[in-house]
N, CA, C and O of each residue as an XYZ file, in Angstrom:
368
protein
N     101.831    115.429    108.933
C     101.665    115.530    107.499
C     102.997    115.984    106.919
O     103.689    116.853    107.449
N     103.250    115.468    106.018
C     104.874    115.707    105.070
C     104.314    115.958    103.864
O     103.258    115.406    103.554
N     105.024    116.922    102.933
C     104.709    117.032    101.601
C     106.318    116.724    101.295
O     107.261    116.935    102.057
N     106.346    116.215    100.083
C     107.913    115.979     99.316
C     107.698    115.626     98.201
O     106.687    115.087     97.751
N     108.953    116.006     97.530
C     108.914    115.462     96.119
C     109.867    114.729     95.856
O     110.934    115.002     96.406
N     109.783    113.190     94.643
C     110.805    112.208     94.653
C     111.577    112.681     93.378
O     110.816    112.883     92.432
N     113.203    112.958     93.059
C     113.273    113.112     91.783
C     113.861    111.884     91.302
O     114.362    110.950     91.929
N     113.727    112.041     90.262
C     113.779    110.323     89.603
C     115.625    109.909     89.520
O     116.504    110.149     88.692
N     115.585    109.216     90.786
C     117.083    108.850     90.476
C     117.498    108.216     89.138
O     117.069    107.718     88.097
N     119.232    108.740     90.217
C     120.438    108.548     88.488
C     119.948    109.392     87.708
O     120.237    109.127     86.541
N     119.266    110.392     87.839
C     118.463    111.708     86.372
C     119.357    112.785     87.332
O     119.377    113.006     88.543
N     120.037    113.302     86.246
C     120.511    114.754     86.950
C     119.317    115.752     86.724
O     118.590    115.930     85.746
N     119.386    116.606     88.514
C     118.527    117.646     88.131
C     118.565    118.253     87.420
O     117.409    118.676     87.412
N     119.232    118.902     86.404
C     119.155    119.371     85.067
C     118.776    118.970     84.168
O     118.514    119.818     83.315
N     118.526    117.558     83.808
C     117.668    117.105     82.561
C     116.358    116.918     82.971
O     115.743    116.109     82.276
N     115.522    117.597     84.214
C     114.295    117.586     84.087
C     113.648    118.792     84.063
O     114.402    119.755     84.205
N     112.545    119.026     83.935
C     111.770    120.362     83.616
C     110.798    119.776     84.830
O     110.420    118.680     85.245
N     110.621    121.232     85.150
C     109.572    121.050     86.162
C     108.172    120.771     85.409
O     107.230    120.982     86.172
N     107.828    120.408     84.285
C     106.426    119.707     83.848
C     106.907    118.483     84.098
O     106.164    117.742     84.742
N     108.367    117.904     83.627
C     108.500    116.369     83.799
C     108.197    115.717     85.284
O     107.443    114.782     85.556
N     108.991    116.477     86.122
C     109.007    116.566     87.586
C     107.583    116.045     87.841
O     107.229    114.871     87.949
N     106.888    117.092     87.908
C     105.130    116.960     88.152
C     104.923    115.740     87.429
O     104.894    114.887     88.316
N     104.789    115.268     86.516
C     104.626    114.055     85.965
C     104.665    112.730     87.028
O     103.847    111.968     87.544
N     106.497    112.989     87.028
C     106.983    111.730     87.574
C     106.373    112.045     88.728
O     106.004    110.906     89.014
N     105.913    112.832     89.770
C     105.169    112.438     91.280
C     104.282    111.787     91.115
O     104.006    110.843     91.855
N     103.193    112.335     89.474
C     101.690    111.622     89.405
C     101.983    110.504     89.394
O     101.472    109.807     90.270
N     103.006    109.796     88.322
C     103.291    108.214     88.477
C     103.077    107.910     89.193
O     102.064    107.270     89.475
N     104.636    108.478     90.376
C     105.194    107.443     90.896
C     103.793    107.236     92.136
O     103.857    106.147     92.707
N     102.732    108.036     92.530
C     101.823    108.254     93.121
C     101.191    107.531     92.906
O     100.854    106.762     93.806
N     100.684    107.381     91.594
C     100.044    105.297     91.293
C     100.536    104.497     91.594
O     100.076    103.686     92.397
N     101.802    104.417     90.993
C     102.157    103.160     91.278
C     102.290    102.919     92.978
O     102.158    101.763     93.381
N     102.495    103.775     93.752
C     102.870    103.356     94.897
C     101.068    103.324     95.514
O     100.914    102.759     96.597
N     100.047    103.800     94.962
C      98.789    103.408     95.325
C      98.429    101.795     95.053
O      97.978    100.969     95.847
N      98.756    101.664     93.784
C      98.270    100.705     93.738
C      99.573     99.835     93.834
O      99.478     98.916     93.020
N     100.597     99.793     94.437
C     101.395     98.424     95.056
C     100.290     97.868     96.499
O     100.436     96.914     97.263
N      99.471     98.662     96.446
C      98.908     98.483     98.347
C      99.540     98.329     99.496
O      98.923     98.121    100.541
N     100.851     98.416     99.430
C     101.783     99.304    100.515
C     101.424    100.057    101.118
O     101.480     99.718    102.300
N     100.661    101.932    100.831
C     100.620    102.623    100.994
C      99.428    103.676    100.365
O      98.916    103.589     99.249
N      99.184    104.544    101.260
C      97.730    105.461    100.315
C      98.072    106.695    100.312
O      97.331    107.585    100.729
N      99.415    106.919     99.766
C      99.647    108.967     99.833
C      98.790    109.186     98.889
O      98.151    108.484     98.105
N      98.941    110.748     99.201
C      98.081    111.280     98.050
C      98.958    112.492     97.484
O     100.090    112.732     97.903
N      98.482    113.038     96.746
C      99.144    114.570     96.044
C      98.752    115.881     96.748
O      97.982    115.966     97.705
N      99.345    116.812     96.181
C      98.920    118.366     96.646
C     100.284    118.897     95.769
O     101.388    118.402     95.544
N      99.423    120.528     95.294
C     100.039    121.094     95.158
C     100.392    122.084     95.816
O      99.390    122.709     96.162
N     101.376    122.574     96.189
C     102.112    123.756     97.043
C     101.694    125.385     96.089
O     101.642    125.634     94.885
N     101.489    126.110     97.162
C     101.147    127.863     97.229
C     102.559    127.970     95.935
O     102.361    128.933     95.194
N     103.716    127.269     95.619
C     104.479    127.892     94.259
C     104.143    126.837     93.186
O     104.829    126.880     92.164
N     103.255    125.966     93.267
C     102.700    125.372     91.724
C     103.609    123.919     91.708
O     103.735    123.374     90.611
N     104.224    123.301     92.867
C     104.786    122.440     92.620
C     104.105    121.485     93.097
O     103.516    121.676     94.161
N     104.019    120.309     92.481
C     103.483    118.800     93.225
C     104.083    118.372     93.600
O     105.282    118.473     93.339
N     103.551    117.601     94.484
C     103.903    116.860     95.765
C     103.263    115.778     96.135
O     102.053    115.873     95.924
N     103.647    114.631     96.677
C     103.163    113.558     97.443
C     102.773    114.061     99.182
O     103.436    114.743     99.964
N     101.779    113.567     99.300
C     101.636    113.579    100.498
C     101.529    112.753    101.701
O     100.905    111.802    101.229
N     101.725    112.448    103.024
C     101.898    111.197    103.764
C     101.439    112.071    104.672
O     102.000    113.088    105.080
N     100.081    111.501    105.062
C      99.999    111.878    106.845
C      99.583    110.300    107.686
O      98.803    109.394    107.393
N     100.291    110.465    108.549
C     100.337    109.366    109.642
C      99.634    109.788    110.558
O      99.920    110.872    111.065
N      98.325    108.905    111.097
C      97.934    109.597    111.786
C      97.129    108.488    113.182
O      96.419    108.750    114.152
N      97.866    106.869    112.459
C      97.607    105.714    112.956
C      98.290    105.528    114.086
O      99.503    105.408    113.911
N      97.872    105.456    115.310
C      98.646    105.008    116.471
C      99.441    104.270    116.569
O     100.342    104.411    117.396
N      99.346    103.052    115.602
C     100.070    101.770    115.773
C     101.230    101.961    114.431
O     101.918    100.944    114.343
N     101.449    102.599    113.801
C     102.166    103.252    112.875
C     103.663    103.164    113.775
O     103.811    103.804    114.816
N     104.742    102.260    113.191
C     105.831    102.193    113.898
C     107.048    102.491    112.865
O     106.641    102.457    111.704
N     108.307    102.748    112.969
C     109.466    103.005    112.393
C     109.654    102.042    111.161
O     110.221    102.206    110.080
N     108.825    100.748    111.831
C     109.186     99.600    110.466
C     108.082     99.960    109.173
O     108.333     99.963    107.968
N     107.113    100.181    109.688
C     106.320    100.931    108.773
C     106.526    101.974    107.797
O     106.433    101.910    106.571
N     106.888    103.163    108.716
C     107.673    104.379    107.623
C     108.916    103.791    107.180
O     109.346    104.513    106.280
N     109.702    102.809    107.391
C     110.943    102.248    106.812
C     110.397    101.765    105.395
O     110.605    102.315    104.314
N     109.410    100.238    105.718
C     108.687    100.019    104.581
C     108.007    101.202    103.371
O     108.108    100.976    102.165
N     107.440    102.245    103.824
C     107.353    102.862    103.161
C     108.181    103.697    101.896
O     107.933    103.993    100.727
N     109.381    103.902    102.919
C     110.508    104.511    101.910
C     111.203    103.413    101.008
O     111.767    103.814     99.990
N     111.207    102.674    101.165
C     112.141    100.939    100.478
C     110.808    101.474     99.119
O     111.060    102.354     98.296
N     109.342    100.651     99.173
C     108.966    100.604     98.481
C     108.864    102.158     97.654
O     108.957    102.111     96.427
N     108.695    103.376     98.244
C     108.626    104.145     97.325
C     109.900    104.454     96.685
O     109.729    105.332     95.840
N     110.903    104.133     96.751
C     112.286    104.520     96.297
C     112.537    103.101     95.342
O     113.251    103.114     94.339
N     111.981    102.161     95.729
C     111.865    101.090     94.601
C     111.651    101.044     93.548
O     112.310    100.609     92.604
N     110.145    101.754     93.651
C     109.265    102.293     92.416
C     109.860    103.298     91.691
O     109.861    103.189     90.465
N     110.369    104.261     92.213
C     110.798    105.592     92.144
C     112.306    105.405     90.999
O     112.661    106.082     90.034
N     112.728    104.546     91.454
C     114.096    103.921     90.236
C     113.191    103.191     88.924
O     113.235    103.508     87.735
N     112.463    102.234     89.504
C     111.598    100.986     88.278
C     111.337    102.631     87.064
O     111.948    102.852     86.018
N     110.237    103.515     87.722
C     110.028    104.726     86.800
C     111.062    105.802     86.449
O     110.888    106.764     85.701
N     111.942    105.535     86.987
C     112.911    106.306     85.994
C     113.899    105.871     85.216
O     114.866    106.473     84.749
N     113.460    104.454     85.100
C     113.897    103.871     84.039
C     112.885    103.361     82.953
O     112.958    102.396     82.192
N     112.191    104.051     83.076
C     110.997    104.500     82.056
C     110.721    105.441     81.992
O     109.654    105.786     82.500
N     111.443    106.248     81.407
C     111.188    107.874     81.080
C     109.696    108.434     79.990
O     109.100    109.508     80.069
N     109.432    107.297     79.053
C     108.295    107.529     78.402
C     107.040    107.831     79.579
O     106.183    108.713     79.554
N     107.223    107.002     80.371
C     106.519    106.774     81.648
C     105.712    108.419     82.290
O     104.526    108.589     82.572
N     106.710    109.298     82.353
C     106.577    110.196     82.621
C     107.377    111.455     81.905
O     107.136    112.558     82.395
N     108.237    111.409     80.877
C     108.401    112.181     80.191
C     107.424    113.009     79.273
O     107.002    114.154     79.433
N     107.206    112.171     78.343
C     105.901    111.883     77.633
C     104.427    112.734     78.139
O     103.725    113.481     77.457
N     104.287    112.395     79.318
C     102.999    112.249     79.717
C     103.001    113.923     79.850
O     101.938    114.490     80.102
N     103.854    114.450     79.727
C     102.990    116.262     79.730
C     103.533    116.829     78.139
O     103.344    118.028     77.934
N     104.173    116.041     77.051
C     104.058    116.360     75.859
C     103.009    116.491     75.166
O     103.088    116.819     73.982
């Protein structure tokens, strides 16, 4: 099991607030649900931060797999931060 958080590239960590932050995981957490790639889920951490979550727990689960995984979530992860309404917004 991995917990992590994606920050929205090309965004310097300084122009986000940790409400935006939390935001952009919920996104990017749809969207990467429903590409059907992948089924993480969320959690929040004992200091209030969200997180994506990935547990592997499939035998047949190989390197090309978690490779695929990161391509598409880092795909998405740019597409939404170039939509800042996307998740800016969404805790205004």
């Amino acid at each position: 099991v991995v917990c992590f958080q994606v920050r929205p590239p090309g965004v310097p960590p300084s122009d986000v607030s940790a409400e935006e932050l939390a935001a952009f995981q919920e996104e990017l957490l749809l969207r990467v649900q429903e590409s059907g790639e992948a089924v993480p889920s969320n959690t929040t951490l004992t200091d209030g931060r969200t997180c994506m979550r990935v547990a592997i727990s499939n035998h047949r689960t190989n390197d090309e797999d978690v490779e695929r995984f990161v391509e598409v979530l880092m795909g998405l992860a740019r597409e939404l931060a170039r939509e800042p309404a996307a998740w800016r917004a969404a805790q205004a």
